[in-house]
C-alpha positions in Angstrom: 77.4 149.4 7.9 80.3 152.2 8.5 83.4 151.9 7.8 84.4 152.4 11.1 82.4 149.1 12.3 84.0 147.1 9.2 87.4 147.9 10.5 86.3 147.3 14.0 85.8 144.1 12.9 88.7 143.3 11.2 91.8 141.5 12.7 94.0 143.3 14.1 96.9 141.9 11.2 95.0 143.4 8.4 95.5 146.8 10.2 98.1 148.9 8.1 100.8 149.7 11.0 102.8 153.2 10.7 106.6 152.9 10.7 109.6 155.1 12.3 111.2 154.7 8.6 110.5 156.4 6.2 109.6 160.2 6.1 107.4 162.0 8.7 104.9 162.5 5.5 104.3 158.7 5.1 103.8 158.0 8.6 101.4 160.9 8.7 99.5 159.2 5.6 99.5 156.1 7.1 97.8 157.2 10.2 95.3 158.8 8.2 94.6 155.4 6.9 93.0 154.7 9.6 89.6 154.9 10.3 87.8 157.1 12.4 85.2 155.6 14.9 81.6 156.6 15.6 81.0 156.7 19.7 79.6 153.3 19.1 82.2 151.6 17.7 84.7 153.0 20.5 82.7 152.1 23.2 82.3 148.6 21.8 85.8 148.0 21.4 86.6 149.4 25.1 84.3 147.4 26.4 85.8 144.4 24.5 89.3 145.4 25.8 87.7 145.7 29.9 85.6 142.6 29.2 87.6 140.1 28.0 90.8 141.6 28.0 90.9 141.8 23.9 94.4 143.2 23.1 93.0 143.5 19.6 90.4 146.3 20.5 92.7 147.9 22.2 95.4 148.2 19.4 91.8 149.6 17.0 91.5 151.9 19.9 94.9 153.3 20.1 95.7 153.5 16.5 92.0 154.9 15.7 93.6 157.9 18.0 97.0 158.4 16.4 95.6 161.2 13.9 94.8 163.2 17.1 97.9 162.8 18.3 99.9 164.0 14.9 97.0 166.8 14.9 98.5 168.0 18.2 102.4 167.3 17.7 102.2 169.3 14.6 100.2 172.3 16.2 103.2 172.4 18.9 105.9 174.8 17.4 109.4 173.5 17.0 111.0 176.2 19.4 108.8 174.8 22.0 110.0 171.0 21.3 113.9 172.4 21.3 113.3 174.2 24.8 111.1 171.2 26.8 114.3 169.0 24.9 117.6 171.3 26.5 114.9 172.0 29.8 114.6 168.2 30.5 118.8 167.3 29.8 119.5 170.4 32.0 117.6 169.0 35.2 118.3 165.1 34.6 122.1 165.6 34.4 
């Protein structure tokens, strides 16, 4: 069995859950903590989620994806976060 359909499997309170304290580098390690899943495993889970409205495959979904999304925050240069930043004060003020 792969790792990713042992976690799949796991409640959703064993999960390890990334925090906003703490450095950016231990939040990074913690979403590397966890696991990838195979197209199987995903599909299974989203179909639990559409289903029967399992909240718990869709929390596995969503944080399975959260290496992804650090992989593209940290590819997005820091100039470019300060400019969208002052763009989006300028036009809501």
């Amino acid at each position: 069995m792969s790792n990713a359909m042992v976690a799949s499997t796991l409640p959703i309170s064993n999960l390890p859950v990334p925090s906003a304290i703490g450095s950016l580098d231990a939040y990074v390690a913690a979403v590397h903590r966890f696991p990838m899943l195979s197209q199987e495993d995903e599909q299974s889970l989203a179909r639990r989620f559409i289903d029967a409205d399992d909240l718990d495959a869709a929390k596995q979904l969503v944080m399975s994806h959260l290496r992804f999304v650090v992989h593209v925050a940290a590819a997005i240069p820091a100039t470019a976060c300060n400019s969208a930043i002052w763009c989006r004060k300028a036009t809501s003020a």
